[in-house]
C-alpha positions in Angstrom: 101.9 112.4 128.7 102.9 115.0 125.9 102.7 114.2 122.4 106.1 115.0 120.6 106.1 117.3 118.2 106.3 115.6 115.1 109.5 116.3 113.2 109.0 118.7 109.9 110.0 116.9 106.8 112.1 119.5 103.6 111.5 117.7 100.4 112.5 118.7 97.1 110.2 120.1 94.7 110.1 116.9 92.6 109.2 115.2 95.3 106.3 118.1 96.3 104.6 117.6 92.9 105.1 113.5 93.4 103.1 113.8 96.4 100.8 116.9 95.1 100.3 113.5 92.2 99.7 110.9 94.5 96.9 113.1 96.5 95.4 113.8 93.2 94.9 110.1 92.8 94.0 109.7 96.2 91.0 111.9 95.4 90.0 109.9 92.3 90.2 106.6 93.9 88.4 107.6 96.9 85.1 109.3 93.9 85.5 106.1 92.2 85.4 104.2 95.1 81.5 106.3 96.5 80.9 105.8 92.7 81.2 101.8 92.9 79.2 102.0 95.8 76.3 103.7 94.3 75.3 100.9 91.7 76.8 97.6 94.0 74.3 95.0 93.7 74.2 92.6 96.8 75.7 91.9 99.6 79.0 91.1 98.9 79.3 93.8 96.0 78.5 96.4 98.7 80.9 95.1 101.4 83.5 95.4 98.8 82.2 98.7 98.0 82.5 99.9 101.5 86.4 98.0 102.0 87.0 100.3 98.6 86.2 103.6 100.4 87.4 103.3 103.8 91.2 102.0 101.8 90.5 105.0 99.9 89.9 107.2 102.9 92.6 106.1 104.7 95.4 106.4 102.0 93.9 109.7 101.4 93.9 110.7 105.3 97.8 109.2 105.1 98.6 111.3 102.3 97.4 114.8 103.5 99.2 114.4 106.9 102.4 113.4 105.0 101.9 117.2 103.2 101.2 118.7 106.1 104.8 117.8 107.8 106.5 118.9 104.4 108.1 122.2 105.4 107.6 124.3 102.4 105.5 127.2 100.9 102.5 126.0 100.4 100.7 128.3 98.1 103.2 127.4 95.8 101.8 124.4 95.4 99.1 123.8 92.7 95.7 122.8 93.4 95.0 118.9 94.4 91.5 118.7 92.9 91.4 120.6 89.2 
């Protein structure tokens, strides 16, 4: 079975630095998240800790794929982490 080729999305550049915004968030919630790990006491604490990360991860992973369907010119784009 072939995989369709995913349809390119064209956004405005408002909506560019939205999303260029909501991966730089991404980033900080997924630190945060390793962060909250590191001093989680117990049990439950660090099962929270790891739910934290892997939501983190994943709205992270959601977000990049999202930019990578934008058809645009990506070195206009500023830098996610900075």
């Amino acid at each position: 079975m072939k995989k369709a080729k995913q349809a390119l999305m064209v956004i405005s550049d408002e909506s560019m630095e939205k999303l260029r915004q909501e991966i730089t968030s991404a980033v900080q919630e997924w630190e945060n998240a390793n962060r909250y790990f590191q001093y989680a006491l117990g049990a439950d604490q660090v099962d929270y800790a790891i739910y934290l990360i892997i939501s983190a991860e994943k709205r992270y992973e959601m977000l990049i794929r999202k930019a990578k369907q934008v058809n645009s010119n990506w070195p206009s784009w500023r830098g996610v982490i900075g």
